[in-house]
N, C-alpha and C positions, 0 to 999 in steps of 0.2 A: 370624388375619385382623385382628382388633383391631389385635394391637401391629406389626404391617406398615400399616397407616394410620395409628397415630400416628408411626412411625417417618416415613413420608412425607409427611404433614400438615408436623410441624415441619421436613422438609427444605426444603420447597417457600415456608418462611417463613411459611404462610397462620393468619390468627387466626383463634381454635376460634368454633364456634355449637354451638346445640342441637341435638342430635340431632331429627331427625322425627321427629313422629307416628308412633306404632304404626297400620298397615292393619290393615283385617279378613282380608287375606292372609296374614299371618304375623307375626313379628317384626318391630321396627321397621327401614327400612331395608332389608329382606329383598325386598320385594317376592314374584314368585311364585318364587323362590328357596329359599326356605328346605326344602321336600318333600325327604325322603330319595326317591333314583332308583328309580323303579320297577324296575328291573333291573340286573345288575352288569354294564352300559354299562364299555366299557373305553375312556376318556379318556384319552390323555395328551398333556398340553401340558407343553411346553420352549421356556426363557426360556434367550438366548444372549446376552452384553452385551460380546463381544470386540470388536468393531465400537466401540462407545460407546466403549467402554475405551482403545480404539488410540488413535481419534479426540482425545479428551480431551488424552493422554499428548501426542500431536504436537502441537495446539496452546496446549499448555505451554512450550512452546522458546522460548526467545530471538528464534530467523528458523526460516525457512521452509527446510523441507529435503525438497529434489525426491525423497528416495530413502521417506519415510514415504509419502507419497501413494501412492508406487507399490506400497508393499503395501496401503495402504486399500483403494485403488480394486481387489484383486484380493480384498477379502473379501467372500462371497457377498452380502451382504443391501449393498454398496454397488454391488457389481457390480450386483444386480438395479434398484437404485436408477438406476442412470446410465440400466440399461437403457430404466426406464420413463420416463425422459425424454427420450429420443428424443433425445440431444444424446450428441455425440463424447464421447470418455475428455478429451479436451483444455481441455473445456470445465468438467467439473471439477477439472482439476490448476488451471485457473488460477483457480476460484472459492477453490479451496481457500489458494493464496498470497494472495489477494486477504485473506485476516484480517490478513495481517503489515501492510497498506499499506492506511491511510486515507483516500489517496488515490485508490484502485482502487473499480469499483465491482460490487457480485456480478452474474452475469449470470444465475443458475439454484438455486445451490447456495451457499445463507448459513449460511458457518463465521463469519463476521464476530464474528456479533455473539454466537455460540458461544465465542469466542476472549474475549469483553470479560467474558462471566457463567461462564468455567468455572471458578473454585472453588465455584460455587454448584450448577454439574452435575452437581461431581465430588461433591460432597454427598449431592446425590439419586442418583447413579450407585449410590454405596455402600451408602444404606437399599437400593436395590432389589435388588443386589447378596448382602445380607444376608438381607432376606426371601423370595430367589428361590424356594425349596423351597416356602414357604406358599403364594405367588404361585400358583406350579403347580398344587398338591392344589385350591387354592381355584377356582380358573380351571376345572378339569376336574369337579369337585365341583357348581356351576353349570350348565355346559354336560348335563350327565345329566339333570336335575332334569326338562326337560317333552319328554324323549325316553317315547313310551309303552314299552310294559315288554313287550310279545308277543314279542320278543326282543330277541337283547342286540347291540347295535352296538360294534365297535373302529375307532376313528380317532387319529392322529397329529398334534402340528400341534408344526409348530417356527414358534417366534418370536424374533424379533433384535429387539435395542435398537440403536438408532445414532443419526444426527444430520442434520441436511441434505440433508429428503426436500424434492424438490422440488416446487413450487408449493405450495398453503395446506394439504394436508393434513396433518391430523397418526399418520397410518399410513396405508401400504397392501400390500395382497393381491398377489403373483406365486408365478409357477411357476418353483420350484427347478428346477436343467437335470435333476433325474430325473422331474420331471412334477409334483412334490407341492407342495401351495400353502406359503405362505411368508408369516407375518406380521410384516410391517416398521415398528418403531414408530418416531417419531423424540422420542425422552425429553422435548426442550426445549416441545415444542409439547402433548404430549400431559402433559404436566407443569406445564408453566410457566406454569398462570395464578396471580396472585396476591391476586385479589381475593377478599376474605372471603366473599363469595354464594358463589362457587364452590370453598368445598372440601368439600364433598359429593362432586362430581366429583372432586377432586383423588383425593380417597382410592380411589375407588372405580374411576376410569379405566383404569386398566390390567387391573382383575380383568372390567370390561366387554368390552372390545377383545377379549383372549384367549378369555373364553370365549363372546363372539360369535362369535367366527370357529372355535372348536370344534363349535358346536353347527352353525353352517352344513354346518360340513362330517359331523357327522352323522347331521343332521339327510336331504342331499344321501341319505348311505349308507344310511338307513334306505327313504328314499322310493324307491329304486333297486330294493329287494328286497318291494317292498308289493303285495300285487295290488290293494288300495283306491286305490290310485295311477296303477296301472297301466293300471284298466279305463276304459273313451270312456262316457263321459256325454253320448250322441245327446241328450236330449230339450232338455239345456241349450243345443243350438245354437250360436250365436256368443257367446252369453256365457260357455262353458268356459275358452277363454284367463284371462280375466280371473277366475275361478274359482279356477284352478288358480296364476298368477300371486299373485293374493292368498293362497294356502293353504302355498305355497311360501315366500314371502318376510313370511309377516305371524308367524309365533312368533320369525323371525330377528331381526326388528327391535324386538322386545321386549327382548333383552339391551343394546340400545342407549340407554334409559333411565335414568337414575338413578331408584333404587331409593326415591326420597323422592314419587316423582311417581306411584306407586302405591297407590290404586286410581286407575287412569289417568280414568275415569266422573265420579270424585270432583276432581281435581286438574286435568284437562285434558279438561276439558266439551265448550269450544268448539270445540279445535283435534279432539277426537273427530267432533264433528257434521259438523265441515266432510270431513271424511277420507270419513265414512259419505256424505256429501251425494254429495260427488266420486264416489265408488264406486257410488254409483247412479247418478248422471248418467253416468257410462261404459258401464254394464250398459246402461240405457235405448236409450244411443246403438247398442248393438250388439245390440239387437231390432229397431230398428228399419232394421238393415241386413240385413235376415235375408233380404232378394229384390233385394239391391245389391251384389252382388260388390267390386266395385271398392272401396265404401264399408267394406265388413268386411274385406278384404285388408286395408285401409289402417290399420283402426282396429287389427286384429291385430296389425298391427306395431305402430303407438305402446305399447301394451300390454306390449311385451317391451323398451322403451327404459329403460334404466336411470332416467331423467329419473323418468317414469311410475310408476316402483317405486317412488325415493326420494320423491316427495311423495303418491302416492294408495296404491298397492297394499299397499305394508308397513306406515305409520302405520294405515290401514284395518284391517288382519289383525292388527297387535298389538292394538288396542281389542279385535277381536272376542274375539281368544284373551282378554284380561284380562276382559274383560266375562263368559264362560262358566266363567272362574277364580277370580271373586269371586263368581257366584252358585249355582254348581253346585262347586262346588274342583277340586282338580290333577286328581281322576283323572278328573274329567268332560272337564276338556280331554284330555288324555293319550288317554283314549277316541278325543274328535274329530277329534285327529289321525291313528290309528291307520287311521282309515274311510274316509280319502279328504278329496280338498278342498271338499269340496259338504257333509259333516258338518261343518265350522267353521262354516259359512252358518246351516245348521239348526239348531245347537245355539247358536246368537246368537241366534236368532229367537227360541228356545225360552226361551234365557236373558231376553231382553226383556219374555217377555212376565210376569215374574216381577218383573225388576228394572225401572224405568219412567225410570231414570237413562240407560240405553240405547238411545239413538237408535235408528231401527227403519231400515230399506231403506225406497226409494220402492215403490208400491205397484205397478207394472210390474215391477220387479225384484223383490220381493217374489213376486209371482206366478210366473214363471218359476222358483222358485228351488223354490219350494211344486212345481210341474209336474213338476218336473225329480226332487225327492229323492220323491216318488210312483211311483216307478219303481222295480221291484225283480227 
C-alpha cells in the first residue's frame, strides 16, 4: 500500500507533507482500519481500467474519429455512464468530438479538457494500472475490518476507471445489466486535485471509494441474514426509521473519511455535535408525532431521502461507530453492530458516559432510546 501511494502521490505531481498523527485507534493513518477481520469475510474487489485506457488512446489522435466513440460508448461502465445521465448516445458522440474543437462547447460529458492534460492521465493511468493487484487486496482487506465475525460474509464488487462522468461527481454506483452494482470512478476528478492539503486524499482515494462500496455492499448482505436486524423494535415507535436508517448508513460512511481525521471526537468536534444535535432534533420531532399520522408519514419519509442520509443520518452513525471504537475498540463495535441498530444507540450512550469528548442525545431522545433497549 505504501509504494502504490507513493507511486500516486508523485503521478498526481502533489508536494509530500507529514504524515498524521498516530490515533489511539491504531497506526497512523489507519484509522479504525487497521484490526485484522474478525472472520474470513470473502472480499473481492476488481479494478477494470479498459474504459480509461480506450478513452486516453482516442484522445491522442490527431482528429476525431467517429468509429472510436462507437466502441467507447459500447463499454460497460460508459454505457452505464450515458445511462445515468439520462441523455441520448448522441449527446455524448458529440461531447466527445467537441475535445478536437475549441470552439464547440461540452454540453454533459467534458473530454475537453481530458484531451488538454492527457499525458498527465496517462501517467496516473499507469501507477494505477501498476499497483492494481495491491489496490484490490488492500480495498477488500479494509472493507472486512468492522464486518462483525458470527459469520462469514461473500461479496463481489467490480470497479471501472474511465473519464467523463457526468455532472460534479467524481464516481458513481449502477447496476450492471445482470443486476450487480458497479463502481464507476472517473480517474481525472477523483485524482486530480493538486493542492498540497490534499494529498492525504490523493493517496488514499481510491482505496476509500472501493472499499466503501464493498463494505456497503457487505455490510447490505450481512444485515439481510441477521435476525438483530430483522426483529420490529415496537417500543421505539416512530423513532425506529431513523434508528434503523442511522445503523444502516452510519459504519458505511465511515470508510468515506480520510484516515488523518480519526479520532473523529478529537478532530471533528463540532461538525460531530451538530450531526448528534440534528439526530436528536429528528428523534424529538418523531415523538412528538407519535398521535399525528400525517406528521410521521411525512417525517418517515424525509428520513429515507438520500438528502437526509448524506447530511444527518450517516455523518451521525460514523461518530457514533468511532466514538464506541475509541473507547470500548473494534470488537465492542463489531459486537454493536452484530445486535441490531438500537445496540449502536446504546453502546454510544454507554461509551459517553466513559468518554465526555462525546456529545450525548437530547434528553427526550435519550429516553426513548433507554425505553425502548429495556425491552427484552
Amino acid at each position: 500500500m505504501k509504494r502504490l501511494a507513493a507511486v500516486l502521490l508523485l503521478a498526481a505531481g502533489c508536494a509530500s507533507v507529514a504524515p498524521p498523527a498516530p490515533t489511539p485507534g491504531g497506526p497512523a493513518g489507519t484509522g479504525p482500519f487497521a484490526a485484522a477481520p474478525a472472520a474470513a469475510h470473502a472480499i473481492r474487489v476488481s479494478v477494470d481500467v479498459k474504459a480509461a485506457r480506450e478513452i486516453l488512446a482516442s484522445l491522442s489522435r490527431q482528429r476525431f474519429e467517429p468509429s472510436d466513440v462507437k466502441v467507447i460508448e459500447d463499454m460497460l461502465p460508459v454505457r452505464l455512464v450515458i445511462q445515468d445521465s439520462g441523455r441520448p448516445d448522441l449527446v455524448f458522440q458529440r461531447d466527445f468530438a467537441a475535445a478536437w474543437d475549441p470552439e464547440s462547447k461540452t454540453a454533459v460529458f467534458d473530454f475537453a479538457s481530458i484531451r488538454r492534460e492527457r499525458e498527465r492521465w496517462e501517467v496516473l493511468l499507469t501507477a494505477v494500472e501498476s499497483g492494481r493487484a495491491e489496490l484490490e487486496r488492500e480495498s477488500a482487506r479494509r472493507a472486512a475490518t468492522l464486518l462483525p465475525g458470527d459469520r462469514t460474509v461473500s461479496v463481489s464488487v467490480a470497479a471501472y476507471v474511465t473519464f467523463g462522468i457526468s455532472g460534479l461527481a467524481d464516481h458513481m454506483v449502477a447496476a450492471s445489466p445482470d443486476g450487480t452494482p458497479a463502481i464507476i470512478i472517473d480517474l481525472a476528478r477523483a485524482l486530480g486535485e493538486t493542492e498540497p492539503s490534499a494529498s492525504t486524499n490523493q493517496i488514499s482515494r481510491l482505496v476509500r471509494l472501493l472499499s466503501g462500496e464493498a463494505y456497503r455492499q457487505a455490510w447490505a448482505r450481512y444485515r439481510e441474514g441477521s435476525p438483530a436486524w430483522g426483529r420490529p423494535l415496537p417500543r421505539l415507535g416512530p423513532v425506529e426509521p431513523l434508528v434503523r436508517t442511522v445503523g444502516e448508513s452510519g459504519p458505511v460512511a465511515m470508510f468515506g473519511l480520510e484516515e488523518s481525521f480519526f479520532p473523529l471526537a478529537t478532530w471533528l468536534k463540532e461538525p460531530m455535535q451538530r450531526s448528534i444535535n440534528d439526530l436528536s432534533r429528528m428523534g424529538e420531532r418523531l415523538i412528538d408525532s407519535e398521535k399525528d399520522l400525517e406528521a410521521r408519514v411525512s417525517l418517515s419519509a424525509e428520513i429515507k431521502r438520500g438528502d437526509f442520509v448524506r447530511r444527518v443520518a450517516a455523518p451521525a452513525g460514523a461518530y457514533m461507530a468511532d466514538g464506541i471504537l475509541e473507547t470500548f475498540g473494534i470488537d465492542a463495535l463489531r459486537s454493536a453492530l452484530s445486535s441490531g441498530p438500537l445496540a449502536l444507540f446504546t453502546e454510544y450512550e454507554r461509551a459517553g458516559r466513559t468518554n465526555k469528548d462525546l456529545p450525548p442525545f437530547s434528553k427526550p431522545f435519550a429516553e426513548r432510546l433507554a425505553a425502548a433497549a429495556g425491552e427484552k
